[in-house]
C-alpha positions as CSV (number, residue, x, y, z in Angstrom):
1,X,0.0,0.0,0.0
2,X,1.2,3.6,-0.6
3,X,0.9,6.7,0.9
4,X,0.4,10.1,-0.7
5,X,0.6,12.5,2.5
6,X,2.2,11.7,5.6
7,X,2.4,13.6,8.6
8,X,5.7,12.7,10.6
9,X,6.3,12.8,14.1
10,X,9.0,14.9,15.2
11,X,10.7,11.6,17.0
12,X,11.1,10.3,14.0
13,X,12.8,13.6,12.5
14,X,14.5,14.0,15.3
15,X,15.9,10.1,15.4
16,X,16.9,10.0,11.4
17,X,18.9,13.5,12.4
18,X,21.0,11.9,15.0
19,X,21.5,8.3,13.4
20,X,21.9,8.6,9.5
21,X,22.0,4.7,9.4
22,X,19.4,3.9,11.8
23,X,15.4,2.6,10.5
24,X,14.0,6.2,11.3
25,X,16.9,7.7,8.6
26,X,15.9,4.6,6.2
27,X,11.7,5.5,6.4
28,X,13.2,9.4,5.8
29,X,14.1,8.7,2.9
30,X,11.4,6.2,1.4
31,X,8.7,8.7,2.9
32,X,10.1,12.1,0.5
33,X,10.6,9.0,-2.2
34,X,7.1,8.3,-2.3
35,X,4.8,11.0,-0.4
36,X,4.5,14.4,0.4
37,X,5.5,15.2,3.3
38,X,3.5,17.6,5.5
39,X,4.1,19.6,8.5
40,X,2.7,22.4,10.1
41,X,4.3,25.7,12.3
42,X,3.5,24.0,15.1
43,X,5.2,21.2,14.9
44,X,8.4,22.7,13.2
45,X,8.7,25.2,16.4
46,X,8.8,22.0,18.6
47,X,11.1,20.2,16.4
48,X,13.7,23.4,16.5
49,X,13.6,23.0,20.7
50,X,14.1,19.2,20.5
51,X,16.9,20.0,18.0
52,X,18.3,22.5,19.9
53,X,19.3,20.5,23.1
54,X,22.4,19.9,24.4
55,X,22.1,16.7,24.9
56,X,22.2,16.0,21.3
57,X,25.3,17.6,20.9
58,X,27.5,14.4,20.8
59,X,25.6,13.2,17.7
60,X,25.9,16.2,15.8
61,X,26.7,20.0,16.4
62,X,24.3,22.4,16.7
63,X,24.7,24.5,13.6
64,X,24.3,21.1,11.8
65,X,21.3,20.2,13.2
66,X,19.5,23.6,12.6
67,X,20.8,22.9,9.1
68,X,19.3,19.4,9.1
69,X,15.2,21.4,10.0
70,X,15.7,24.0,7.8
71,X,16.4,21.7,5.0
72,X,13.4,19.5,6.1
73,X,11.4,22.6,6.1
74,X,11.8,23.3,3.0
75,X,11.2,19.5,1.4
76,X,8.2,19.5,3.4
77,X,4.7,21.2,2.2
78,X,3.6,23.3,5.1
79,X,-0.4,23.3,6.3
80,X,-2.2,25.8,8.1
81,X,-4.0,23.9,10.7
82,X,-7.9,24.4,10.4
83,X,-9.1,21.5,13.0
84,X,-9.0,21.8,16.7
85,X,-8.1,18.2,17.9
86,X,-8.8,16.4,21.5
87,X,-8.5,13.1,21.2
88,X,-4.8,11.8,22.2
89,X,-4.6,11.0,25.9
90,X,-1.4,12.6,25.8
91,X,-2.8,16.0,24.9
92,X,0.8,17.1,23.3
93,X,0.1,15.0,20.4
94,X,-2.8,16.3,19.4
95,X,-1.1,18.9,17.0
96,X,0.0,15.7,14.9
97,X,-3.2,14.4,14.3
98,X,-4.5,18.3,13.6
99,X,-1.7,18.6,10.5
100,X,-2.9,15.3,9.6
101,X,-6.4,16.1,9.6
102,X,-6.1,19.8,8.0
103,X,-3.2,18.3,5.6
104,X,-5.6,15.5,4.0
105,X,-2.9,13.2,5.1
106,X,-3.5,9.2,4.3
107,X,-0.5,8.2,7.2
108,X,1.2,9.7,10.2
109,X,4.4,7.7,11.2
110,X,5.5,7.8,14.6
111,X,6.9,5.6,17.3
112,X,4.4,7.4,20.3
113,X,2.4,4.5,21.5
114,X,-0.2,6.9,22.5
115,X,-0.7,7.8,18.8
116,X,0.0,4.3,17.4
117,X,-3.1,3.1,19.5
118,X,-5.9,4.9,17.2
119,X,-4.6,3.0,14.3
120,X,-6.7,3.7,12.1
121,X,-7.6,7.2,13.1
122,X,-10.6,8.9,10.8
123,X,-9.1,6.9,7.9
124,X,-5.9,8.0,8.5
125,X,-2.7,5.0,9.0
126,X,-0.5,5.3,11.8
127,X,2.3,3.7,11.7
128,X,5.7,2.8,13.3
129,X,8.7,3.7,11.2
130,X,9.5,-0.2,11.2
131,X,5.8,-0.8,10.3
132,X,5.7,1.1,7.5
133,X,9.0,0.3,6.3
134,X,7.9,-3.1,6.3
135,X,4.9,-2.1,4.2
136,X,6.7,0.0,1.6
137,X,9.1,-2.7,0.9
138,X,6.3,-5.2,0.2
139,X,4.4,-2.3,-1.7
140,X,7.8,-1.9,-3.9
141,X,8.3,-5.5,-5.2
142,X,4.5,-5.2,-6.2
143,X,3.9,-9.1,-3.8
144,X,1.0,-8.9,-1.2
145,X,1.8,-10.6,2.3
């Protein structure tokens, strides 16, 4: 199955930033090979703060890392959000699901269990990056599992 419009969560960003050879960098890349990626001001200011700690500083410097969001910025087709959202129980997530939902999105990937658990969500797929690796792969040799 493919995906036209994903919404990504910003662990995901965050974890193909730091590890370049990890799953998270591997569904990166299928996800701007196949979709359109969207994302929303929201969700770019939080990724910017998570980027922006210290912490990650023995993966990669800072300078780098702001480098890494702007230039997934400007891959990525930004959405106004138009839909007020309630129905994560952790209530931080909710702006995901909004983009999706104001984006027209057919997949969010994440690896936040709270999110993962309203798989399907209004028709939307939520995925794990390993799930929908999985799924691409077996979408790209054109075999059904």
């Amino acid at each position: 199955m493919s995906f036209s419009r994903a919404a990504c969560d910003n662990n995901l960003i965050v974890s193909a930033m730091i590890s370049p050879l990890g799953t998270a960098a591997r569904v990166y890349d299928v996800l701007f090979a196949q979709s359109e990626i969207l994302v929303s001001a929201p969700l770019l200011l939080e990724l910017r703060a998570v980027a922006a700690r210290r912490k990650f500083d023995r993966y990669m410097p800072l300078p780098l890392r702001m480098a890494f969001v702007d230039a997934y910025e400007l891959a990525c087709d930004r959405m106004p959000i138009c839909n007020s959202i309630d129905e994560c129980r952790d209530p931080k997530d909710n702006m995901l699901l909004e983009l999706a939902l104001s984006g027209h999105a057919d997949l969010i990937v994440t690896g936040d269990k709270d999110l993962l658990c309203l798989h399907p969500w209004r028709g939307i797929a939520i995925l794990s990056p390993a799930d929908y690796l999985e799924r691409s792969l077996w979408a790209d040799t054109g075999l059904h599992r």
